[in-house]
N, C-alpha and C positions, 0 to 999 in steps of 0.2 A: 367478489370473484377472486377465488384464489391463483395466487401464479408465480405458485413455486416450481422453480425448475429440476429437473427431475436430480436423482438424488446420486449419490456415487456412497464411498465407504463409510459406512458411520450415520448416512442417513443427512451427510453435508452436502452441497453441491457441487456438481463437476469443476465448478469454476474453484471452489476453494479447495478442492483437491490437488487442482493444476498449479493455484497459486501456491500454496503453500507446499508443493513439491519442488516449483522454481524459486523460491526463495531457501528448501533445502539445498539444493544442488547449488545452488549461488553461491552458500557460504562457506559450504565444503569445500567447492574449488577454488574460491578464494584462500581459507584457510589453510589450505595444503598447496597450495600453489602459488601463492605471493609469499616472500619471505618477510614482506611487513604489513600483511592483511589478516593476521593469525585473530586481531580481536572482532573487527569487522565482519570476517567470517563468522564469528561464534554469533554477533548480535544479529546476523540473517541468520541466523539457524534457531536463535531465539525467537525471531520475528516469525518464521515457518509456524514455531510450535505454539506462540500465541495468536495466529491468524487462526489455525487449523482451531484451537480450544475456542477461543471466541465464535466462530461458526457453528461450531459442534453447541455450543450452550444457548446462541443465538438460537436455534434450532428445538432444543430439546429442554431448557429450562425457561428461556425469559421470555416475557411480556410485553418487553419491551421495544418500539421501534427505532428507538435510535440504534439499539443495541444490534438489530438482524440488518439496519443500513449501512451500520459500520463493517459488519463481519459478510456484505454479501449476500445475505437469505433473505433476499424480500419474499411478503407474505402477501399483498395488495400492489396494487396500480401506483396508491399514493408514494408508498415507501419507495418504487421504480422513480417515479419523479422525484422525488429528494434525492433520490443516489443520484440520478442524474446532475442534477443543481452541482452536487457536491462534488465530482466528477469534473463538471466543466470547469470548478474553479481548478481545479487542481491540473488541468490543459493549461489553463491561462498564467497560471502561476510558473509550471514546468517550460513554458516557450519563453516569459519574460526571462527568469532563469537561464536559460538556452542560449536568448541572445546576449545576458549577462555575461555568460563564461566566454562565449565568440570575441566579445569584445575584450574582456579580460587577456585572455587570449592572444591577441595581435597588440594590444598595447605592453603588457608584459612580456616581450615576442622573448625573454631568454629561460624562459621556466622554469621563475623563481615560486609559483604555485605550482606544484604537481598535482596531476591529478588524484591519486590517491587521499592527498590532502583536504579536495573539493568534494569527490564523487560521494565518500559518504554521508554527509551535512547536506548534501542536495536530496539523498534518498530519505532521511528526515524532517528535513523540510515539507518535500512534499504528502509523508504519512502523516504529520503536526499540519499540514493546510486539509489533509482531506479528513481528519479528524472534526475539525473546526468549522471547515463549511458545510459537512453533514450536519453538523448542530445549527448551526444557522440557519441551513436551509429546514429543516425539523419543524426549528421553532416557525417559520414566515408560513410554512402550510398547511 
């Protein structure tokens, strides 16, 4: 049974339209509005244009299901449950993180890490954990 969700521009899903619109708008205004987020900005604006291409070929060329689990286009039940799996790591990893920085945080109480410093290596972090537990979990089902 197929259970693809319905489709938006291009024939990708709503959901990868909304993502990769929120990860345009992200780096733009970062880019134009932080006077030291100018590269950050671009690599979310990169990131937009390779979510968006990945979904669209997820979609319209590949075969493959790691390929439509990474990019969002599940095709079956099963690939929902692997995004799932791969999903929850990426909770689990973003709160240990979470509480990592809290703590950081209150022991480094004079802000000798800024955030700028942190915020983008977290948002990598977590696209490099949900990259990797999609494949993990791929390969166990």
């Amino acid at each position: 049974m197929s259970t693809h969700p319905k489709r938006g521009p291009l024939g990708v899903s709503w959901l990868n339209v909304v993502f990769a619109a929120a990860l345009l708008i992200a780096g733009v205004l970062v880019a134009v509005l932080s006077a030291r987020g100018l590269a950050f900005g671009l690599v979310l604006c990169a990131l937009a244009v390779i979510q968006f291409g990945a979904a669209w070929w997820a979609v319209h060329r590949s075969d493959n299901d790691l390929a439509r689990i990474n990019a969002l286009e599940y095709a079956d039940e099963r690939e929902r449950q692997v995004a799932r799996a791969g999903l929850a790591a990426v909770g689990a990893v973003a709160l240990i993180g979470s509480l990592a920085l809290v703590v950081v945080g209150f022991v480094l109480d004079d802000a000798r890490v800024p955030l700028e410093a942190i915020a983008p290596w977290s948002v990598l972090v977590l696209y490099g954990t949900w990259g990797i537990a999609n494949w993990v979990a791929a390969k166990r089902m």
